[in-house]
N, C-alpha and C positions, 0 to 999 in steps of 0.2 A: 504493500500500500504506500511507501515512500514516493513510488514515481508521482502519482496521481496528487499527493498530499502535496509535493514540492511545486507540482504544476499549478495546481489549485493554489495555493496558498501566494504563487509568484504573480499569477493572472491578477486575484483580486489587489495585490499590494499594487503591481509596476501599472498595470493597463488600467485599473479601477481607481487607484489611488485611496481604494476602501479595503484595507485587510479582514480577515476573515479568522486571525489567527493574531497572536504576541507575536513579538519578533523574538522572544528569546524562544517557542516550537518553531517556530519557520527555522533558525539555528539550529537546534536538537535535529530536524527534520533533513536539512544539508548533513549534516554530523554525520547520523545517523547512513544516509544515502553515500556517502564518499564512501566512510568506511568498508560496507557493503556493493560497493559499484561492481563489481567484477563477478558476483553472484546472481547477483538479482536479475529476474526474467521479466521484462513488462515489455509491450510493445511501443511502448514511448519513448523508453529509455533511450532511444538514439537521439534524442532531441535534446538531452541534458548532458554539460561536458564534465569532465572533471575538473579543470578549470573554473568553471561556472559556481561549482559549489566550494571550490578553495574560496572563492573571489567573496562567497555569500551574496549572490546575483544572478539573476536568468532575464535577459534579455533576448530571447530566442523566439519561437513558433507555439503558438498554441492553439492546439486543435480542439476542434468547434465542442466537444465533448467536455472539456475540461470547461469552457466559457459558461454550456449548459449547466454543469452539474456544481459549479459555482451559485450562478442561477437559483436552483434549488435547494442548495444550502441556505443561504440566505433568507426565504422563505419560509420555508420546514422548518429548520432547527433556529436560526439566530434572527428570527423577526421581531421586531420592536428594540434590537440591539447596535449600536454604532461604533466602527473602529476607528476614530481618526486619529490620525497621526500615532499609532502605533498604541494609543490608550482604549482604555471602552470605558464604557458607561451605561448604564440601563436608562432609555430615553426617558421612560416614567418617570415621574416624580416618585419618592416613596414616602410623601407626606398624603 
């Protein structure tokens, strides 16, 4: 699930400008993928370099699936929630 997490997580930050994620999992999440780069089977993976996750960056390609299932996140699971600039906050008030 790294590929998809790294992709996902890179969409909403760079092309959204709306994370979906901390920056300290999107880290964990490169960590995690470098380490394991040379095991792991997804059919994405040609799309992420090794370099890209030294760098802690993906400015590359993203396919229509990954944009969707952002999409959907967003919705489903973290509706009425906002990431900007790397902070969140529950839009509600809780008074």
């Amino acid at each position: 699930m790294t590929v998809p997490l790294y992709l996902m997580m890179s969409y909403a930050y760079y092309k959204q400008d709306n994370p979906i994620a901390e920056d300290g999992t999107f880290d964990s999440i490169s960590k995690l993928l470098l380490e394991n780069y040379d095991t792991i089977e997804h059919h994405h993976k040609e799309l992420i370099s090794k370099d890209s996750l030294k760098a802690g960056t993906y400015l590359g390609i993203y396919p229509t699936i990954v944009k969707d299932t952002v999409e959907m996140v967003r919705k489903k699971y973290i509706k009425g929630w906002h990431y900007p600039r790397m902070c969140y906050y529950n839009s509600v008030s809780d008074s």
